[in-house]
N, CA, C and O of each residue as an XYZ file, in Angstrom:
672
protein
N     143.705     71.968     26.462
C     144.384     70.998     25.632
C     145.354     71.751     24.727
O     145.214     72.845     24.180
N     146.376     70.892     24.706
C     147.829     71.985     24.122
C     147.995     71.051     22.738
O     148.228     69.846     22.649
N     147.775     72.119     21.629
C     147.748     71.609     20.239
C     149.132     71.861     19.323
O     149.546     72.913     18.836
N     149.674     70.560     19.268
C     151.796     70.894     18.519
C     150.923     72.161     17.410
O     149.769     72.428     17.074
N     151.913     72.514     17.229
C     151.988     73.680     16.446
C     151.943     73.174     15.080
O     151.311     73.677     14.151
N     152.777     71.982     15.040
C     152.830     71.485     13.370
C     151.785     70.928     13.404
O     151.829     70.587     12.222
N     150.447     70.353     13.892
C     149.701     69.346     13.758
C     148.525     70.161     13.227
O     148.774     71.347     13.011
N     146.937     69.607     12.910
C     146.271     70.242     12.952
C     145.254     68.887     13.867
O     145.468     67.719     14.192
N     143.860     70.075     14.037
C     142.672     69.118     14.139
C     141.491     69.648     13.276
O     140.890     70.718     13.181
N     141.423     68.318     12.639
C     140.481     68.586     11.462
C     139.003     68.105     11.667
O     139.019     67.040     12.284
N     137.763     68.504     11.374
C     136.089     67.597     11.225
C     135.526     68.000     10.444
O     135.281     69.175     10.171
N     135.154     66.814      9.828
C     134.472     66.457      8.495
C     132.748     66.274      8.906
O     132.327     65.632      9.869
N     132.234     66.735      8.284
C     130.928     67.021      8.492
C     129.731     66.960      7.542
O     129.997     66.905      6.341
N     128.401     66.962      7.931
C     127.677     67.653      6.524
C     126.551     66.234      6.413
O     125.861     65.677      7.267
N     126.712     66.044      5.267
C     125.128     65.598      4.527
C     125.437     64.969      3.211
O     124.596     64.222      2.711
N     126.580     65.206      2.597
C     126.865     63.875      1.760
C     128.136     63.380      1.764
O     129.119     64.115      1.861
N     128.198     62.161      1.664
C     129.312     61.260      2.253
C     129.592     60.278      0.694
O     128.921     60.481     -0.318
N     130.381     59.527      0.754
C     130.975     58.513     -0.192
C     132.067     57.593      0.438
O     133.053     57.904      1.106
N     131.583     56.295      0.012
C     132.419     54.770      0.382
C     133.497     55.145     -0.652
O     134.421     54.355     -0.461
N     133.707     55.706     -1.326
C     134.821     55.714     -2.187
C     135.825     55.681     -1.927
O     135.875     56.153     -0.791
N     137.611     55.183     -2.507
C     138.247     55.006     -2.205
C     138.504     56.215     -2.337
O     139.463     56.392     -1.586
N     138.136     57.625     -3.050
C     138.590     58.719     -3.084
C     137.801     59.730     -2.212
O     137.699     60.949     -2.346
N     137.343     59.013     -1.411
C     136.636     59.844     -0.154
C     137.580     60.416      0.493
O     138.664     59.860      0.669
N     137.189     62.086      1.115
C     138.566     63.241      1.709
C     138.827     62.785      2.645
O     139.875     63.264      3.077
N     138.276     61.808      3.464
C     138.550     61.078      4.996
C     139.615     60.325      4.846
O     140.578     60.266      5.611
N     139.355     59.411      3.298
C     140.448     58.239      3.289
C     142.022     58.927      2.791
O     143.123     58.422      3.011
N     141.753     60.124      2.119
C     142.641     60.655      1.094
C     143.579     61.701      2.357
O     144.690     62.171      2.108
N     143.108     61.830      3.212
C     143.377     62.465      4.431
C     144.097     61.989      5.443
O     145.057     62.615      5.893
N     143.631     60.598      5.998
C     144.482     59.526      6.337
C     145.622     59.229      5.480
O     146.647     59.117      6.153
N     145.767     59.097      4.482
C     146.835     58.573      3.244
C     147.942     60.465      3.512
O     149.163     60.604      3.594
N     147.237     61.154      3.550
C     147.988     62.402      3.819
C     148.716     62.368      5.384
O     149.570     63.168      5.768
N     148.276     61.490      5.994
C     149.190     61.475      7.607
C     148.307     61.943      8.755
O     148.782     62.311      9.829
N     147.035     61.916      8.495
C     145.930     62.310      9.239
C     145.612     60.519     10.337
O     145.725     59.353      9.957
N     145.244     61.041     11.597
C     144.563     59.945     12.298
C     143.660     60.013     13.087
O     143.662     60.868     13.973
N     142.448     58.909     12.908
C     141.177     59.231     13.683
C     141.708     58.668     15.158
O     142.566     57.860     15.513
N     140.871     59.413     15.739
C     140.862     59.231     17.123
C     139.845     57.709     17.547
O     139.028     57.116     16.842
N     140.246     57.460     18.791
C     138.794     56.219     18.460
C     137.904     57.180     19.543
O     138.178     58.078     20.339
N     136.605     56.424     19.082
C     135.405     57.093     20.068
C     135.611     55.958     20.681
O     136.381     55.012     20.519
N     134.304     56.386     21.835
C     133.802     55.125     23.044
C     132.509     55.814     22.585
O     132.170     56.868     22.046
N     131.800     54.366     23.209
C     130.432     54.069     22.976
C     129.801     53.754     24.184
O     130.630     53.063     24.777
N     128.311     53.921     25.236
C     127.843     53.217     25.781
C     126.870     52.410     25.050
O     126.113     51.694     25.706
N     126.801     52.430     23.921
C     126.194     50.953     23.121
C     126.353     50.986     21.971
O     127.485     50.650     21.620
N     125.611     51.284     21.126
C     126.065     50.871     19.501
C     126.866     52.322     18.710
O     126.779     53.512     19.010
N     127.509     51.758     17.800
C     128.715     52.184     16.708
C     127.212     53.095     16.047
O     126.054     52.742     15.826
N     128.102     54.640     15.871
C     127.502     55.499     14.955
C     128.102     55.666     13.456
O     127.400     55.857     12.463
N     129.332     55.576     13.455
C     130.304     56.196     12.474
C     131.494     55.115     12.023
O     131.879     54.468     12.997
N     131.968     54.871     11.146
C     132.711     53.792     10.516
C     134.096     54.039     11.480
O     135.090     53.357     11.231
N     134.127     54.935     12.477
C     135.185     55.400     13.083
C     135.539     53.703     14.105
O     134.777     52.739     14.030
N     137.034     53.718     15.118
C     137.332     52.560     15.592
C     136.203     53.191     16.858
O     135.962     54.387     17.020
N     135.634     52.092     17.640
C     135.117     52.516     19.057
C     135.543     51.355     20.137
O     135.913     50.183     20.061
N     135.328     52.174     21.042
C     135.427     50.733     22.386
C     134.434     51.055     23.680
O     134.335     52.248     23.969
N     133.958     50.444     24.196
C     132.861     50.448     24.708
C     132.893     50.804     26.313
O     133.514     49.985     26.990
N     132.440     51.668     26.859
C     132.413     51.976     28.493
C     131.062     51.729     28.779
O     130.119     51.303     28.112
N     131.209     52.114     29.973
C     129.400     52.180     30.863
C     128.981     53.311     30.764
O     129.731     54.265     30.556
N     127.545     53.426     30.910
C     127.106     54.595     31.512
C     128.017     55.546     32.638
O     128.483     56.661     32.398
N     128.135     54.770     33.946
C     128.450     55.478     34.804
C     129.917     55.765     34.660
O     130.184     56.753     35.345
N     131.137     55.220     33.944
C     132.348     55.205     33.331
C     132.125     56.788     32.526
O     132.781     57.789     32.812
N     131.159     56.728     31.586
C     130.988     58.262     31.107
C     130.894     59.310     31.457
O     131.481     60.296     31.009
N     129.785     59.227     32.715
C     129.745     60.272     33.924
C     130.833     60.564     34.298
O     131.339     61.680     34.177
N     131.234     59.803     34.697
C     132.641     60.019     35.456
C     133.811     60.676     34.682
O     134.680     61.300     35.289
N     133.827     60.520     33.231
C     134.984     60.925     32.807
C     133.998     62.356     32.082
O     134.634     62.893     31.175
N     132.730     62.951     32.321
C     132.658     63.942     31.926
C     132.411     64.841     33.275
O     132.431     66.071     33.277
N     132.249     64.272     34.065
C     132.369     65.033     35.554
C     134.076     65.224     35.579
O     134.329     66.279     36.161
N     135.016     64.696     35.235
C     136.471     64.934     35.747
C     136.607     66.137     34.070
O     137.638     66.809     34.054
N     135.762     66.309     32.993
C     136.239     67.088     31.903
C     137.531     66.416     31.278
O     138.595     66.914     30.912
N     137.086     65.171     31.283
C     137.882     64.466     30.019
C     137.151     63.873     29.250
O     137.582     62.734     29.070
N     136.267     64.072     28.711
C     135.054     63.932     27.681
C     135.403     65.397     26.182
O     134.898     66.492     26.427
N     135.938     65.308     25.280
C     136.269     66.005     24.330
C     134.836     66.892     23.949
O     134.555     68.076     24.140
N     134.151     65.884     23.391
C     132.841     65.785     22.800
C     131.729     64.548     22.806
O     132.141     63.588     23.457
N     131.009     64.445     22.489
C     129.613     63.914     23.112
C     128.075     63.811     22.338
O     127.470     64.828     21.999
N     127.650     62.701     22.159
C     126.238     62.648     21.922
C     125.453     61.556     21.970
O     125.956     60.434     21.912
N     123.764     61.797     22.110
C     123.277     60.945     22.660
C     122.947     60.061     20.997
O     122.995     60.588     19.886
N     122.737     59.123     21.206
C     122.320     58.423     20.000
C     121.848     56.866     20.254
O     122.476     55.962     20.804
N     120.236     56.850     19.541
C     119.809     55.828     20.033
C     119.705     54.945     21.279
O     119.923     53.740     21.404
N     119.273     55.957     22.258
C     119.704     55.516     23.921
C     121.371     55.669     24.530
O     121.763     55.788     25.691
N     122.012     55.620     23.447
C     123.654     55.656     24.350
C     124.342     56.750     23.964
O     123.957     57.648     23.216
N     125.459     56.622     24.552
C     126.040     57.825     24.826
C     127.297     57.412     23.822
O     127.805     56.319     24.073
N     128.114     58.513     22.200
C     128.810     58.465     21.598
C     129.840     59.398     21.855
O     129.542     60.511     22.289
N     130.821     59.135     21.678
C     132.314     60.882     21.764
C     133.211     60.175     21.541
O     133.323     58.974     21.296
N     134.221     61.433     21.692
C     135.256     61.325     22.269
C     136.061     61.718     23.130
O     136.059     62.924     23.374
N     137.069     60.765     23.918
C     137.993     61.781     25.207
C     138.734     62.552     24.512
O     138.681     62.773     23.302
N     139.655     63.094     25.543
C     140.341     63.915     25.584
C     141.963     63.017     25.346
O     142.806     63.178     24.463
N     141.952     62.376     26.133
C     143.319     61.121     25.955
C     143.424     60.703     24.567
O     144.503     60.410     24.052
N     142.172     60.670     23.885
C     142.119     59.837     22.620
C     142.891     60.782     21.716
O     143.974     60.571     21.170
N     142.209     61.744     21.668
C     142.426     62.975     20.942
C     144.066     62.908     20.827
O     144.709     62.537     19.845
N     144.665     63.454     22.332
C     146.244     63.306     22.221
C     146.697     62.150     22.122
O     147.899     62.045     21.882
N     146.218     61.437     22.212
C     146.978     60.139     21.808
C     147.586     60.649     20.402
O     148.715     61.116     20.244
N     146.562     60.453     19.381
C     146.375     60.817     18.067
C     147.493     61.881     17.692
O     148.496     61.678     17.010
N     147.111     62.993     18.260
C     147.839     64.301     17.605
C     149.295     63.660     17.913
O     150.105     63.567     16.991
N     149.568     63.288     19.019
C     151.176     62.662     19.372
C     151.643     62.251     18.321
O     152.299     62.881     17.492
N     151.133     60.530     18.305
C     151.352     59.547     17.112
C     150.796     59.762     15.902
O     150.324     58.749     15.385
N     150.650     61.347     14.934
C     150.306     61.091     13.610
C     151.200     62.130     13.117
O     152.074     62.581     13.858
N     151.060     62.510     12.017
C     151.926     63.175     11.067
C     151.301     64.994     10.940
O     151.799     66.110     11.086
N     150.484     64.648     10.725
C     149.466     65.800     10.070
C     148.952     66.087     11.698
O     149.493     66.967     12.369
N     148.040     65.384     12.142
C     147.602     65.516     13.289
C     145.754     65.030     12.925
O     145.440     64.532     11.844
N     144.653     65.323     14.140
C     143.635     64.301     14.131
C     142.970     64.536     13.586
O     142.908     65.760     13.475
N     141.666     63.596     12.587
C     140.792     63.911     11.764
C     139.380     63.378     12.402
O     139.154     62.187     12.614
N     138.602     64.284     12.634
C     137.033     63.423     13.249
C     136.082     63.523     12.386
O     135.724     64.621     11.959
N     135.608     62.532     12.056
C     134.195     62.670     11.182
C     133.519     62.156     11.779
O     133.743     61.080     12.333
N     132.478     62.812     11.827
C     131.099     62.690     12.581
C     129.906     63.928     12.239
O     129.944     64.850     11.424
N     128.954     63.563     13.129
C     127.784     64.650     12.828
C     128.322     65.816     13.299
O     129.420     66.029     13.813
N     127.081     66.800     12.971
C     127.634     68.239     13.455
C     127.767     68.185     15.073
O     128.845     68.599     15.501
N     126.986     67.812     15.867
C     126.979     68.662     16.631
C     128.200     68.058     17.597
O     128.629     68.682     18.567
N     128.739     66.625     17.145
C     130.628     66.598     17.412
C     131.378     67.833     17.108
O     131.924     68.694     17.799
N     131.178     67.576     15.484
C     132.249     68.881     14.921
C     131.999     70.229     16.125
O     132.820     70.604     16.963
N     130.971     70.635     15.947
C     130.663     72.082     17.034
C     131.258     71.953     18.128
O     132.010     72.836     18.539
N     131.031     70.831     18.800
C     131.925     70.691     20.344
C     133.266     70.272     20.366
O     133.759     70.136     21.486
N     133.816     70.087     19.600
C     135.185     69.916     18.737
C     135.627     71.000     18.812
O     136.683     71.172     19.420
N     135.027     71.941     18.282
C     135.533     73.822     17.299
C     135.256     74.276     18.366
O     136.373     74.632     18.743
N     134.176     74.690     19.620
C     134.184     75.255     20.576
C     135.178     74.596     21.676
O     135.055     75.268     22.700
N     135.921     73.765     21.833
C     136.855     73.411     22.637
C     138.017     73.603     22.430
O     138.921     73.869     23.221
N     138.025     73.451     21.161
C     139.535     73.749     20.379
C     139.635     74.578     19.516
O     139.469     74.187     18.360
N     139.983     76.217     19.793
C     140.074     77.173     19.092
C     140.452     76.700     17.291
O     139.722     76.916     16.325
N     141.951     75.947     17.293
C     142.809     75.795     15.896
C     141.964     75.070     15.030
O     142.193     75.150     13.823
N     140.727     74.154     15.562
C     140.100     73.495     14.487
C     139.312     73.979     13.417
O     138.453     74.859     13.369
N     139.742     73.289     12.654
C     139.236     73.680     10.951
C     137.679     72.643     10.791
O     137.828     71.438     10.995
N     136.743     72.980     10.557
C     135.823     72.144     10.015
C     134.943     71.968      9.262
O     133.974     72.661      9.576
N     134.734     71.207      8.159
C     134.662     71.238      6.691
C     133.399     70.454      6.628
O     133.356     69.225      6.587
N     132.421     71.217      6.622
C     130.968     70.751      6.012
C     130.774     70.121      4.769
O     131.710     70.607      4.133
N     130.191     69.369      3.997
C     130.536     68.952      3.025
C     128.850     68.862      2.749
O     127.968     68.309      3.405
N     128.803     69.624      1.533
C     126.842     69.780      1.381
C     126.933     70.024     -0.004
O     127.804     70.647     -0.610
N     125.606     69.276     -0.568
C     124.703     69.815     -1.733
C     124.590     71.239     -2.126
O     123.548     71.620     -1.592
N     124.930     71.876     -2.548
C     125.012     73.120     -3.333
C     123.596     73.531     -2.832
O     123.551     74.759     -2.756
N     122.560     73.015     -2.506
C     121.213     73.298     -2.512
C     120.754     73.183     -0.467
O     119.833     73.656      0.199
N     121.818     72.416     -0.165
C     121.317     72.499      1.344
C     122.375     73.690      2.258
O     123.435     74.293      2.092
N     121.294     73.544      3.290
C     121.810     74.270      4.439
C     122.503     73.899      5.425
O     122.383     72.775      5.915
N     123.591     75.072      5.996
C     124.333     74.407      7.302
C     123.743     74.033      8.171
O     122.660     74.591      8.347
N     124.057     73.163      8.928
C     123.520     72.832     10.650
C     123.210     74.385     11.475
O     123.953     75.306     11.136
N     122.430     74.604     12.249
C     122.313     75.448     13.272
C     123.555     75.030     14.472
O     123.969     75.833     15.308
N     123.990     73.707     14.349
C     124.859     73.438     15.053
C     126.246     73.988     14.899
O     127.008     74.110     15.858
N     126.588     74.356     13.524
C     128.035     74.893     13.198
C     127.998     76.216     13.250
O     129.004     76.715     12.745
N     126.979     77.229     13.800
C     126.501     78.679     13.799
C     128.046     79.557     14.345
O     128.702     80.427     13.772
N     128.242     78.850     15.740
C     129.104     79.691     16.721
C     130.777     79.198     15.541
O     131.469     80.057     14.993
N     130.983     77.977     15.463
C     132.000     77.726     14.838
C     132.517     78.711     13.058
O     133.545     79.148     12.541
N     130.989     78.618     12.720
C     130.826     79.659     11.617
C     131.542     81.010     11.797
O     132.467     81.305     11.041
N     131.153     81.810     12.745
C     131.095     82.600     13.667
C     132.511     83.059     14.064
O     132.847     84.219     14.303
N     133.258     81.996     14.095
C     135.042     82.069     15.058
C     135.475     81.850     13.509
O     136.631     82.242     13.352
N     134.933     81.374     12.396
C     135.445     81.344     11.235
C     136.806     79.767     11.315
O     137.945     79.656     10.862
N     136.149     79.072     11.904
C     136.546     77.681     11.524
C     135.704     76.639     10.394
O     136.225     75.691      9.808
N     134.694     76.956     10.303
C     134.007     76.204      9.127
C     134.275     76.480      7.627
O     134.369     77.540      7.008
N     134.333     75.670      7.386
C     134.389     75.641      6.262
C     133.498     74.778      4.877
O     133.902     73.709      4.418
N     131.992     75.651      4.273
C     131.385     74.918      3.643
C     131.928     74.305      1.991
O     132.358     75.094      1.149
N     131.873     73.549      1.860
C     132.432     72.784      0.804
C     130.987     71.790      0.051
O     130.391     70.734      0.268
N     130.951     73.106     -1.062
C     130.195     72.004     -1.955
C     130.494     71.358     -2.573
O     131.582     71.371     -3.149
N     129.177     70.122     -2.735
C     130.283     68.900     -3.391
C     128.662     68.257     -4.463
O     127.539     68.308     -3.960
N     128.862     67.798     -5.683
C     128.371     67.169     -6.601
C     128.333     66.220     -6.748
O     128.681     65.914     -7.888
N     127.974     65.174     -5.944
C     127.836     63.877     -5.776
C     128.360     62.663     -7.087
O     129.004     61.615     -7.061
N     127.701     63.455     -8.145
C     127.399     63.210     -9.502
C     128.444     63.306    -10.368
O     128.571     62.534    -11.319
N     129.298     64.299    -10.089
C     129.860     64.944    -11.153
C     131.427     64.215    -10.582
O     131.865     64.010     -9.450
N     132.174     63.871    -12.445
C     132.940     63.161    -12.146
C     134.695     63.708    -11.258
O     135.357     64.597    -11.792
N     135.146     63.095    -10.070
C     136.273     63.950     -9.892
C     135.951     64.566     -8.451
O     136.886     65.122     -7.876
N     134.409     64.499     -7.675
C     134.296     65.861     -6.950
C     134.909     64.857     -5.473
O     134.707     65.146     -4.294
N     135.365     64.144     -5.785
C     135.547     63.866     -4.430
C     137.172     64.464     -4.182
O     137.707     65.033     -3.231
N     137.686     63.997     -5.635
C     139.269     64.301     -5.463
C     139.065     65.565     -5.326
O     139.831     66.131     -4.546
N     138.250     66.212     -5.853
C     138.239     67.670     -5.896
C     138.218     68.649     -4.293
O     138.660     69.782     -4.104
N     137.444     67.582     -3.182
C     137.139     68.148     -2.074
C     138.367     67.847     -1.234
O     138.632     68.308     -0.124
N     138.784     67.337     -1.668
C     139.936     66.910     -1.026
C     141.577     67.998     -1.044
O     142.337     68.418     -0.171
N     141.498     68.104     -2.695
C     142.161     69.237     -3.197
C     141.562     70.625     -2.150
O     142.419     70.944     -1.326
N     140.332     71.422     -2.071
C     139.861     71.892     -1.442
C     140.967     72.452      0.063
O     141.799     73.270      0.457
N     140.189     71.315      0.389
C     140.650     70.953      2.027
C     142.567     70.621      1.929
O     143.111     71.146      2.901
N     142.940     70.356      1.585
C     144.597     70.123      1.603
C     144.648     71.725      1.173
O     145.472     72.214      1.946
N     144.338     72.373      0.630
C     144.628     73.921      0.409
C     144.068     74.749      1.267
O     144.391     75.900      0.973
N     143.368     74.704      2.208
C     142.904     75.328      3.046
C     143.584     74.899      4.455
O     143.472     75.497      5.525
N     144.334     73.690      4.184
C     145.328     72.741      5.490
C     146.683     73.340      5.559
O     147.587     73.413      6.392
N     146.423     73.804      4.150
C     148.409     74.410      3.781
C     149.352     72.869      3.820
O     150.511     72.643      4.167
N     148.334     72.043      3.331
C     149.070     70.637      2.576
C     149.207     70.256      1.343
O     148.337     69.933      0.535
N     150.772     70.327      1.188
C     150.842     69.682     -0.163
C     150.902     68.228     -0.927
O     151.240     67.109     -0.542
N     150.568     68.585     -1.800
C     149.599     67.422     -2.301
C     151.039     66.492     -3.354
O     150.782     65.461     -3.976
C-alpha cells in the first residue's frame, strides 16, 4: 500500500477515552483527518461508520489480502479493508485516523511502516502486549492523559499535532 507523502496514518488507542467535544479523535477530524469505515460481520464495536458483509465475503477479501486489519469480537468478524483505507487517504487533507483497540492499531503499524500510534493511558497503566513490535519500530506513541485534570484532552491533542508536525 502506497502512502502520499503529504498524508499521514494515524491510531488512537489505549484505555481512556472521552465523549467530549474536545476529544483528540474529534479535534483531529476538525484538523483534516478521516476515518475510514470498518465492515462488520455483525455488531458495531467502535463509534466508527461500519457496513456490514458476510462471513464468507470476509474470507474472501482476506484470502485475496485486502483485509487491512481484523478482529474477532463477540462472534463476528470487525476491520478494515484496504480500499477503505485509500479511499480515505485520497479524499482527506491530513490523511486517515483509526481508533480502535490495540490489536487494530498493531496490525495497522505492522502493515504500514509510516504509522504513528498513540496510546492514550492512565499514568498508572500499562501498554498492550499488543503494541510490543510497533513499540519496537518506534511508531507508538504513549500519551498520558488525566482524565480529571482540567484541559488534558486539549492537551493530548496538542501532544499528538506536535508529534504529526501539525500546526495548530
Amino acid at each position: 500500500m502506497i502512502i502520499p507523502g503529504n498524508k499521514h496514518v494515524v491510531c488512537i488507542t489505549g484505555n481512556v477515552w472521552s465523549g467530549s467535544r474536545n476529544a483528540p479523535q474529534r479535534l483531529l477530524v476538525k484538523d483534516g483527518f478521516r476515518r475510514p469505515a470498518w465492515f462488520t460481520t455483525g455488531q458495531r464495536l467502535t463509534d466508527a461508520e461500519y457496513f456490514l458483509i458476510s462471513t464468507t465475503e470476509f474470507h474472501m477479501n482476506k484470502a485475496e489480502e485486502m483485509v487491512l486489519a481484523h478482529m474477532e469480537f463477540g462472534g463476528a468478524v470487525v476491520g478494515i479493508l484496504k480500499r477503505a483505507l485509500e479511499t480515505i487517504l485520497h479524499d482527506s487533507v491530513q490523511g486517515a485516523l483509526i481508533v480502535g483497540p490495540q490489536e487494530i492499531a498493531a496490525q495497522v503499524a505492522e502493515a504500514i511502516p509510516q504509522t504513528v500510534v498513540f496510546s492514550l493511558k492512565d499514568e498508572t497503566m500499562e501498554l498492550s502486549p499488543h503494541l510490543d513490535d510497533a513499540n519496537k519500530r518506534g511508531q507508538l506513541h504513549r500519551v498520558d492523559v488525566d482524565v480529571l485534570a482540567p484541559g488534558a484532552w486539549s492537551d493530548v491533542h496538542a501532544v499528538m499535532a506536535e508529534k504529526l508536525g501539525l500546526t495548530l
